[in-house]
Backbone bond lengths (Angstrom), bond angles and torsions (degrees), N, CA, C in turn:
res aa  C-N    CA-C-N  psi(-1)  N-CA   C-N-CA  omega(-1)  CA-C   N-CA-C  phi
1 X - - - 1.459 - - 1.523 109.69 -
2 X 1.325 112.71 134.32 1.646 98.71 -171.81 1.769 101.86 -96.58
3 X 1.622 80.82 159.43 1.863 96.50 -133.87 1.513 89.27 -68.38
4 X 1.142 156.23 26.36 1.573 156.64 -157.24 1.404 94.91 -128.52
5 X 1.150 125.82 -36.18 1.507 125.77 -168.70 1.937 98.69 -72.02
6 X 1.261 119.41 127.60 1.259 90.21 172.30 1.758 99.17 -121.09
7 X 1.560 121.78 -15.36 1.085 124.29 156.95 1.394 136.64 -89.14
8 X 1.092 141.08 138.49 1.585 133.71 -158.51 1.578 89.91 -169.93
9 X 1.731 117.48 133.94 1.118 122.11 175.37 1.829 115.43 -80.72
10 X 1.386 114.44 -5.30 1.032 132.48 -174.82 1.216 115.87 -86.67
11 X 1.657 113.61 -21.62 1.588 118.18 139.90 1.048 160.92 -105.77
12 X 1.625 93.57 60.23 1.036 122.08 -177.09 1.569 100.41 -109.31
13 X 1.285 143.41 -9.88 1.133 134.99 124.22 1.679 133.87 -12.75
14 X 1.062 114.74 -50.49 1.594 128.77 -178.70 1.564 95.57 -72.82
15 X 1.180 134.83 8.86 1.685 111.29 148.82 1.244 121.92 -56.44
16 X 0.967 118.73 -37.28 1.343 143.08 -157.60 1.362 108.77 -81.43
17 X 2.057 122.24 -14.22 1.215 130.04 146.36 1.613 114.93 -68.61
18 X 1.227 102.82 -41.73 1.760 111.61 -178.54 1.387 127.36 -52.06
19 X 1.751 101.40 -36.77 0.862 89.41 -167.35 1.622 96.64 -121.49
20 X 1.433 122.30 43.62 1.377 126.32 156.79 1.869 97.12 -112.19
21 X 1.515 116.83 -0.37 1.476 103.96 175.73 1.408 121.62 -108.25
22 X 1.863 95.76 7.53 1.250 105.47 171.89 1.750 123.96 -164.83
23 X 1.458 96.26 49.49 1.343 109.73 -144.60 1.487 107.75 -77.43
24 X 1.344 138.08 5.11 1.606 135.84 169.28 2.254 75.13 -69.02
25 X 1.033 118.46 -90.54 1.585 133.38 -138.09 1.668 92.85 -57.25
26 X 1.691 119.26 -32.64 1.154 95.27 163.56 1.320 131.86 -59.79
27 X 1.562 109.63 -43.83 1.560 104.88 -174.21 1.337 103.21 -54.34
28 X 1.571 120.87 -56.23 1.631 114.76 -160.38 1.451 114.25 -45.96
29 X 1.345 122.21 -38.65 1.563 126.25 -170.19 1.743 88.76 -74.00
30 X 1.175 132.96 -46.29 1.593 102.91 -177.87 1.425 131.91 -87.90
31 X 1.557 89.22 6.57 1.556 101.69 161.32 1.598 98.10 -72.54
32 X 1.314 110.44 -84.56 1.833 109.97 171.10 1.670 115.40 -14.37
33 X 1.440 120.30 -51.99 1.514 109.57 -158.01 1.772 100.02 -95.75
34 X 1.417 122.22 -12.23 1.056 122.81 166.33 1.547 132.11 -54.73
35 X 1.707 98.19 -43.40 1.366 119.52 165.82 1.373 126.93 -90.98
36 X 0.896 119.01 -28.69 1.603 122.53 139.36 1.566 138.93 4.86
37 X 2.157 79.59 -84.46 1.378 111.96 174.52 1.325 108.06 -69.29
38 X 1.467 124.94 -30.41 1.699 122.44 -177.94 1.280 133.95 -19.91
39 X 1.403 130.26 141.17 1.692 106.49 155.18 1.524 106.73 -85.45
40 X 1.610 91.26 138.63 1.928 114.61 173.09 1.225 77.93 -117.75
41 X 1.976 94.18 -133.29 1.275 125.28 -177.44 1.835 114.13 -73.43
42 X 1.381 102.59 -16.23 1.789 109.59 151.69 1.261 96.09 -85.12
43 X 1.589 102.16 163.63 1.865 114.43 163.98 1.703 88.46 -96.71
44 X 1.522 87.15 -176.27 1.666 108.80 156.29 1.402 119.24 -33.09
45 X 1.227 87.95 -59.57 1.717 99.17 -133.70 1.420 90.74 -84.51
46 X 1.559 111.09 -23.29 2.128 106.66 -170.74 1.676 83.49 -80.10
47 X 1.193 142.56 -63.62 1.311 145.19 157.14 1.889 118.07 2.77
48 X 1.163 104.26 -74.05 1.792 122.30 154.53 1.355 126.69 -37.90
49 X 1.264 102.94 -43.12 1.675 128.13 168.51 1.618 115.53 -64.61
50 X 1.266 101.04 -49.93 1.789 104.13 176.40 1.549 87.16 -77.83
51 X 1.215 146.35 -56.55 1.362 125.31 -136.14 1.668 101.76 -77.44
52 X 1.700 114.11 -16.65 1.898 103.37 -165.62 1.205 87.36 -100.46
53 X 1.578 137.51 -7.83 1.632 118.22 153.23 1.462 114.21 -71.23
54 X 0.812 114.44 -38.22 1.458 124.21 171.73 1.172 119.70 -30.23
55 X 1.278 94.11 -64.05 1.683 115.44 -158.14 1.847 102.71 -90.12
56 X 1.179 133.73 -2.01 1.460 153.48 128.76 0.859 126.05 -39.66
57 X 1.540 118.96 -42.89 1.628 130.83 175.21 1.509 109.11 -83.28
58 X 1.030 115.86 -14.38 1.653 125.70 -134.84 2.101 84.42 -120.35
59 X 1.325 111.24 -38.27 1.572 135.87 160.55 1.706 95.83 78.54
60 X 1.126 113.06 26.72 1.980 118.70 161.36 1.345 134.00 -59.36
61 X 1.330 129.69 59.54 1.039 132.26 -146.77 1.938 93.49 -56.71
62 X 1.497 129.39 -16.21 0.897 111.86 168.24 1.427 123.47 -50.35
63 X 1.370 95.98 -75.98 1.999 114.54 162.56 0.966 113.12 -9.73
64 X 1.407 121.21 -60.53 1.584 126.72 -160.45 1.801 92.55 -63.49
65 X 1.201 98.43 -75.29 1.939 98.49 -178.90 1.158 106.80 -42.57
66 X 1.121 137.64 -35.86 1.309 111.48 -173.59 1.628 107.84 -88.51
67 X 1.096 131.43 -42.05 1.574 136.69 179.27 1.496 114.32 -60.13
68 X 1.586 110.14 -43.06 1.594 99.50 176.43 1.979 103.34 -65.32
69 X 1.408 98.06 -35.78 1.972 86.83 -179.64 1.579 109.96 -47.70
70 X 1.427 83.86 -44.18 2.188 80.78 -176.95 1.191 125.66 -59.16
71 X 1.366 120.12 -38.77 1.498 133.48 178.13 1.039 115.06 -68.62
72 X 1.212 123.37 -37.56 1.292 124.66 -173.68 2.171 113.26 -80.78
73 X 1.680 91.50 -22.33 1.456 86.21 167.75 1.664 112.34 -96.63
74 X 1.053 109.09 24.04 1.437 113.38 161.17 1.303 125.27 -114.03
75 X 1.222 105.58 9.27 1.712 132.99 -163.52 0.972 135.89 27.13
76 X 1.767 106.08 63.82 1.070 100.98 170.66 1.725 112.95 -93.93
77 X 1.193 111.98 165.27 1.181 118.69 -160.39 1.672 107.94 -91.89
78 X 1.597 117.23 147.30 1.448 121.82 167.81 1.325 118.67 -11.99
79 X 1.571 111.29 -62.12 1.415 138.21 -164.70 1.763 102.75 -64.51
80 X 0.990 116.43 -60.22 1.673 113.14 164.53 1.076 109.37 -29.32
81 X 1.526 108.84 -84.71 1.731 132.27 -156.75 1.674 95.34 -44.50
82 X 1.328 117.08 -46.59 1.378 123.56 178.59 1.604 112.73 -58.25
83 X 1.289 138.01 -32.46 1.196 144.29 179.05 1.346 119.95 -91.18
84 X 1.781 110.97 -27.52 1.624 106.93 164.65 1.563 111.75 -72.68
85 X 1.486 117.53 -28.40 1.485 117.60 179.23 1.767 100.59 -72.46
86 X 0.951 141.07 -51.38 1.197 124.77 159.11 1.390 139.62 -4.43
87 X 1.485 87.21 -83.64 1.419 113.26 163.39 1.405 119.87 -37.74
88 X 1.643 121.58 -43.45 1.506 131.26 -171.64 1.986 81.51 -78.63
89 X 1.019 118.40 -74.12 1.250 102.33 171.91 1.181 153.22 -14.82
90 X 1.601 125.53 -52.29 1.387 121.51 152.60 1.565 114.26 -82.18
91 X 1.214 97.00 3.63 1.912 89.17 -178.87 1.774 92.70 -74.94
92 X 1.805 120.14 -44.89 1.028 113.63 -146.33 1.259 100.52 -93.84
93 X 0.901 128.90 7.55 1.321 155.88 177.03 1.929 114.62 -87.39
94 X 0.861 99.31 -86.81 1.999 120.91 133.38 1.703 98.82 10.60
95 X 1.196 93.87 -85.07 1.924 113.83 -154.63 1.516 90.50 -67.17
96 X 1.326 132.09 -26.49 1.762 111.66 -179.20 1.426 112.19 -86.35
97 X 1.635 115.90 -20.93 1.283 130.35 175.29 1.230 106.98 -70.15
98 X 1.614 115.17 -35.86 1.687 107.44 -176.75 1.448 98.21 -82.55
99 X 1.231 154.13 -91.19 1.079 137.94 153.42 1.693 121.74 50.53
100 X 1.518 102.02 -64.73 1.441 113.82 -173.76 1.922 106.60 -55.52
101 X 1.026 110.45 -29.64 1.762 112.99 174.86 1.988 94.39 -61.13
102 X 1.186 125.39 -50.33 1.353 115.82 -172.60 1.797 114.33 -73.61
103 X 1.896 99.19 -16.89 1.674 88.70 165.81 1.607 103.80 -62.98
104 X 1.215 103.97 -68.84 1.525 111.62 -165.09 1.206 120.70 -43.18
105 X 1.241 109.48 -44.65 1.854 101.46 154.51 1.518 127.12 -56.86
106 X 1.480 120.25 -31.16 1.697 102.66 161.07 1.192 111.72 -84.77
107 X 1.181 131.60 -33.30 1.513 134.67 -170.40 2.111 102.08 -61.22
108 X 1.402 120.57 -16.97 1.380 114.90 -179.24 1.581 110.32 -114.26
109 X 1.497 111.68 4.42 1.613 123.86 164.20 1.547 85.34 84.24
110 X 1.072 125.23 76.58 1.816 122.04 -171.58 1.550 87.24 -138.40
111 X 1.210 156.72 64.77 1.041 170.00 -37.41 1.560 119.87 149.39
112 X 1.452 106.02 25.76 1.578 126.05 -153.07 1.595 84.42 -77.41
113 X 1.389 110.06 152.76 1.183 118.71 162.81 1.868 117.50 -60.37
114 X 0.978 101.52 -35.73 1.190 109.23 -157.38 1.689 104.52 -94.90
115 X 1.373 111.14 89.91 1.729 121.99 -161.97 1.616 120.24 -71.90
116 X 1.484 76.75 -16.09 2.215 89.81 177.75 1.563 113.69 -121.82
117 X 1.046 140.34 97.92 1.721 146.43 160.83 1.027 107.75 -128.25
118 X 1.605 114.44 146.26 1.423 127.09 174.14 1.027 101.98 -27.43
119 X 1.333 94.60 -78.46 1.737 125.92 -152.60 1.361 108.23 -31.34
120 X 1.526 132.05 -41.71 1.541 138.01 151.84 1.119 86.96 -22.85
121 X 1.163 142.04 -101.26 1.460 134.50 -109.89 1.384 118.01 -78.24
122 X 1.755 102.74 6.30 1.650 119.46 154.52 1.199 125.54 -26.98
123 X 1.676 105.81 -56.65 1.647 139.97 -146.61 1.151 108.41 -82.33
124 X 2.222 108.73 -10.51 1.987 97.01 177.17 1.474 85.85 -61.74
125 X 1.308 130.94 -57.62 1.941 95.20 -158.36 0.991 145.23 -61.12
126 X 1.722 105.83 4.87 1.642 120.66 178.48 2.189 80.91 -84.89
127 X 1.034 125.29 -63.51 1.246 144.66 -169.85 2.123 88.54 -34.16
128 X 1.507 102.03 -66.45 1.473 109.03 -173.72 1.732 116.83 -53.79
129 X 1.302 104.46 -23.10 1.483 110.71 167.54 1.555 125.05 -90.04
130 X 1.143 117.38 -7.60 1.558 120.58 147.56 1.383 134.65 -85.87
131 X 1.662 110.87 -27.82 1.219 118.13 176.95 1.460 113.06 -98.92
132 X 1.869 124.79 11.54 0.809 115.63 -132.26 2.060 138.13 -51.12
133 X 1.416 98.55 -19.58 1.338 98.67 -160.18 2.108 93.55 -101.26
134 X 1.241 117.54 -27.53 0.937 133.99 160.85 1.672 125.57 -36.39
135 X 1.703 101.42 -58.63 1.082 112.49 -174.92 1.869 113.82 -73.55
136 X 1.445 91.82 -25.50 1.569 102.61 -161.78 1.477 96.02 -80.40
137 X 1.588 125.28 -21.94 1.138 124.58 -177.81 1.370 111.42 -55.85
138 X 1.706 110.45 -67.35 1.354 133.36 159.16 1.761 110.06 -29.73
139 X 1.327 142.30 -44.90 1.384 144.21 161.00 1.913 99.06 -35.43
140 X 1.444 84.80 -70.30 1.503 90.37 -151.90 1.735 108.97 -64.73
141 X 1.277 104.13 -20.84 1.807 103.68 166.53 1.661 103.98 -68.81
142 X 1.305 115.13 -49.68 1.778 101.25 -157.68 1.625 84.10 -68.76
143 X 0.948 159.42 -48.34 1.374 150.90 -94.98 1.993 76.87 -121.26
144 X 1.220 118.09 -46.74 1.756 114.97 177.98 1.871 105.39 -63.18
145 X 1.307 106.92 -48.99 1.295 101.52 -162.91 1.472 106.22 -69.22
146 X 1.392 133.59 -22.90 1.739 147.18 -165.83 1.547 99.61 -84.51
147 X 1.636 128.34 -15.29 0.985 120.84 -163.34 1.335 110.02 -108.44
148 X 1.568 134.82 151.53 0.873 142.05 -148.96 1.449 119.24 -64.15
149 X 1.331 139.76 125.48 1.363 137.43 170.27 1.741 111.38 -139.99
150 X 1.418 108.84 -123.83 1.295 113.23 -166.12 1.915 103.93 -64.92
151 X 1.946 97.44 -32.56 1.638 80.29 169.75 1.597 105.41 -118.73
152 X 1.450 119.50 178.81 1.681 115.51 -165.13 1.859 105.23 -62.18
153 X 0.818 83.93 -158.29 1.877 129.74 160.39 1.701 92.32 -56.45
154 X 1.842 67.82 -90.33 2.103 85.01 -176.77 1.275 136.66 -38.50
155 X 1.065 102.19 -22.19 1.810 110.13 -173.28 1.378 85.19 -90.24
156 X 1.430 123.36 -80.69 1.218 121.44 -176.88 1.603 119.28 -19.25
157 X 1.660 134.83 -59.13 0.895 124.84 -169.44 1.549 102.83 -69.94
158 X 1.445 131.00 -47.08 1.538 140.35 -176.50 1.656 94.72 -39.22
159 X 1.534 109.06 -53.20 1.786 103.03 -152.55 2.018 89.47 -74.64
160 X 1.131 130.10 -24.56 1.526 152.40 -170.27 2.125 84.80 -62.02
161 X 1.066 97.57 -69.95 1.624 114.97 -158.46 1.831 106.18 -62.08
162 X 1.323 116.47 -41.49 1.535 126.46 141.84 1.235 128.84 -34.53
163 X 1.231 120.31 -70.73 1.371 130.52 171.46 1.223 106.15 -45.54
164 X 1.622 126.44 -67.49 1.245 125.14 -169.67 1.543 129.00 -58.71
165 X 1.817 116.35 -15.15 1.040 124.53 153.44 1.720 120.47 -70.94
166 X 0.983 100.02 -11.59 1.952 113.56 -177.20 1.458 83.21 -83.06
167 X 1.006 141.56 -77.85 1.120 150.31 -147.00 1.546 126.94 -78.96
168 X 1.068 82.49 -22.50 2.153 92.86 172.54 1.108 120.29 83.61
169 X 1.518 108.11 29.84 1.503 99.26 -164.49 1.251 112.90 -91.83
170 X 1.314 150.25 82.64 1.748 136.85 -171.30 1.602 109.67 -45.92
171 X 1.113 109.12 -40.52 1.797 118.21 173.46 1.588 104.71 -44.44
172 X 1.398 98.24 -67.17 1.781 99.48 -160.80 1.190 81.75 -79.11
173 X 1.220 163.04 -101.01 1.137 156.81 -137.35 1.873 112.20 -28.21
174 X 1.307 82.54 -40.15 2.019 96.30 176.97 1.922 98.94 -50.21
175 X 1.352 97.18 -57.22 1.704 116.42 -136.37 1.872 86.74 -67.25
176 X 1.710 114.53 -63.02 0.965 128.90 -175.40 1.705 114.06 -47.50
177 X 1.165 105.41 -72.32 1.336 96.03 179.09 1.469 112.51 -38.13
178 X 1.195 134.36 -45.89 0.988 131.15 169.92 1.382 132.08 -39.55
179 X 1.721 95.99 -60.35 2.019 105.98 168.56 1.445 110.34 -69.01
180 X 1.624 133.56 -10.93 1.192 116.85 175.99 1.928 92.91 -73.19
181 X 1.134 132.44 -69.83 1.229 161.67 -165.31 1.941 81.50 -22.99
182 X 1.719 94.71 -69.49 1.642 84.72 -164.08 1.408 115.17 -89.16
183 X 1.520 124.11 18.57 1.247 140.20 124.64 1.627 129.03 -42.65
184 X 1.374 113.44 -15.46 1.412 124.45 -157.39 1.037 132.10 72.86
185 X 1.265 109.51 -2.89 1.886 114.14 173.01 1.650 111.43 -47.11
186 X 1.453 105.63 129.49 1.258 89.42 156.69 1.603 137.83 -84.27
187 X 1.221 107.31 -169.68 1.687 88.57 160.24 1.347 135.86 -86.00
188 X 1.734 102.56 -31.94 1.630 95.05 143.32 1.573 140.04 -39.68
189 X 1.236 109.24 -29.58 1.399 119.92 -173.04 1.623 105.56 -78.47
190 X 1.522 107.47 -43.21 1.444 130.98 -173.81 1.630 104.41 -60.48
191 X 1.386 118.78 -71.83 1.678 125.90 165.47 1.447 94.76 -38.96
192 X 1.064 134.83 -52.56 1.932 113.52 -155.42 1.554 102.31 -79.04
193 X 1.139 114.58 4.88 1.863 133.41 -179.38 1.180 105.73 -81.10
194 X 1.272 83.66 -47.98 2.301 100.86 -162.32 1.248 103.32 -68.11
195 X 1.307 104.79 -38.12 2.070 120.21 179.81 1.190 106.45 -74.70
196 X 1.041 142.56 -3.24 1.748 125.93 -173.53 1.825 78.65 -121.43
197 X 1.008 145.01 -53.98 1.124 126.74 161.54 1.625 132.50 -24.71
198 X 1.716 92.77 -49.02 1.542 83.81 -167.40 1.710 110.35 -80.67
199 X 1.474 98.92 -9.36 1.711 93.79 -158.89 1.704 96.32 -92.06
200 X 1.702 98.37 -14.98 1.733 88.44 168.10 1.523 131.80 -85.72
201 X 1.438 94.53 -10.54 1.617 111.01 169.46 1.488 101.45 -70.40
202 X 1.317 132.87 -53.55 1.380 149.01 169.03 1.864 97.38 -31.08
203 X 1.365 87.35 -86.65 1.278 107.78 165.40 1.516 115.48 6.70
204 X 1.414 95.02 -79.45 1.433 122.48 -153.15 1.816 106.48 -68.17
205 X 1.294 119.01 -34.39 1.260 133.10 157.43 1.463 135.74 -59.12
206 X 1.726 93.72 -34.53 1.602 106.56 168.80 1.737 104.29 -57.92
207 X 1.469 111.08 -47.87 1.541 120.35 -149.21 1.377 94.67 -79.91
208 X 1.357 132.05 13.16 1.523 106.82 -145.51 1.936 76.86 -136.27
209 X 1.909 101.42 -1.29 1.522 88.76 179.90 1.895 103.95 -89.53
210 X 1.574 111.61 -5.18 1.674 127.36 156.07 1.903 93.11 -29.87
211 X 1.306 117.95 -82.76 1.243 140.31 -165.61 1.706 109.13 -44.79
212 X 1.278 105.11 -37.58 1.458 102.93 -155.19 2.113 92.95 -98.45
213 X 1.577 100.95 -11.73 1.428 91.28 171.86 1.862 114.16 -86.81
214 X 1.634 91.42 -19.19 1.582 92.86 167.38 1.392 114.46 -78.84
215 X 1.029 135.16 -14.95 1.343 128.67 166.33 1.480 116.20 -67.16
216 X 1.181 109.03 -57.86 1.236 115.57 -174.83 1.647 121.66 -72.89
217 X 0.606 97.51 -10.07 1.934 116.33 150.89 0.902 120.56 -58.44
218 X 1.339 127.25 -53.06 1.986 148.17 -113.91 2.063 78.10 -101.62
C-alpha cells in the first residue's frame, strides 16, 4: 500500500487482527454495539440514521462506509441520510458556537468555578452582537435544518441529542434533550440515542486501531 494512503476500505479487513490481539474486549464492545444498533423503541433504520450522523461528527471514514451500507439496507432514502448529516452538522457546528459564552467568560476574567450553567448561555446575545450578521446566518441554518422534512421533529431532535453527546456539548445537550422531550420523545427513545452514540464514539476508536496497525507495520 503506498505509504501516503492512510485510508483504504480494504482495511477494514485488519479487524480481524484486533480482535484476535484482544479478543475478550473485542467481543464485549460488539456485544454493546450489536444492541445498540437493535430495534427497541427506535427501529433500525432511525438507529442507522443517528449512527451516519454520528459517525460524521466522529469523522470515521470507516463508520461512514459501514453505516451508510446499513441505512441504506433499511431503506432509507438519499434524502434522509442527507438530513441526518445535516443535522450532525449544525450540531457540530452548534457546540463551538455554544462554547463562545465560556470565551466571554474568560476573555472578561469571570473565572467562576463553575464552567457550565445555564445562565451562561444568556451571553450568546452579547456574542450575537459582535458577530452580528454572521451569527444570525448560523440561527437561520440550524433553525432550517431542525425543521421538519423528509425526517420529523423527533428524529431530528433524537439524531441532535446524539450528536451532542459526541460532541460534549452540556449546552446542546441541555437545549436538545429538551426539544426531543417536547417533540414527544420519550426517554426511552432518548437513552437508545445516547447508545448508538456512545458505541459509535467507541466505534470510531476501535476502527482507527485499522490505522495504528498500519503504522506500526510501515
Amino acid at each position: 500500500m503506498n505509504q501516503d494512503v492512510l485510508y483504504t476500505k480494504s482495511s477494514i479487513g485488519r479487524l480481524e487482527e484486533l480482535k484476535s490481539l484482544a479478543p475478550e474486549s473485542y467481543d464485549a464492545f460488539m456485544k454493546v454495539n450489536n444492541k445498540a444498533l437493535a430495534s427497541e423503541t427506535l427501529t433500525a433504520k432511525q438507529k442507522e440514521l443517528i449512527a451516519v450522523a454520528v459517525a460524521h461528527t466522529t469523522g470515521c471514514a470507516y463508520c461512514i462506509e459501514l453505516h451508510i451500507a446499513n441505512v441504506k439496507e433499511q431503506e432509507a432514502s438519499k434524502e434522509e441520510v442527507a438530513e441526518a448529516i445535516m443535522v450532525a452538522s449544525a450540531l457540530k457546528a452548534g457546540s463551538a458556537l455554544a462554547h463562545s459564552v465560556n470565551a466571554l467568560n474568560a476573555f472578561d476574567g469571570k473565572g467562576q468555578d463553575e464552567l457550565y450553567k445555564g445562565a451562561y448561555f444568556e451571553r450568546l446575545r452579547e456574542f450575537a452582537e459582535i458577530n452580528g450578521e454572521t451569527t444570525q446566518a448560523f440561527m437561520d441554518f440550524d433553525k432550517q435544518v431542525m425543521s421538519e422534512g423528509h425526517l420529523t421533529v423527533k428524529e431530528k431532535e433524537l439524531i441532535a441529542v446524539a450528536v451532542a453527546h459526541t460532541t460534549g456539548c452540556a449546552y446542546c445537550i441541555n437545549i436538545h434533550t429538551k426539544g426531543a422531550k417536547k417533540a414527544e420523545a420519550t426517554f426511552k427513545e432518548i437513552s437508545e440515542a445516547i447508545m448508538v452514540a456512545t458505541t459509535l464514539k467507541a466505534g470510531s476508536a476501535l476502527a482507527h486501531g485499522i490505522n495504528a496497525l498500519n503504522a506500526y507495520d510501515r
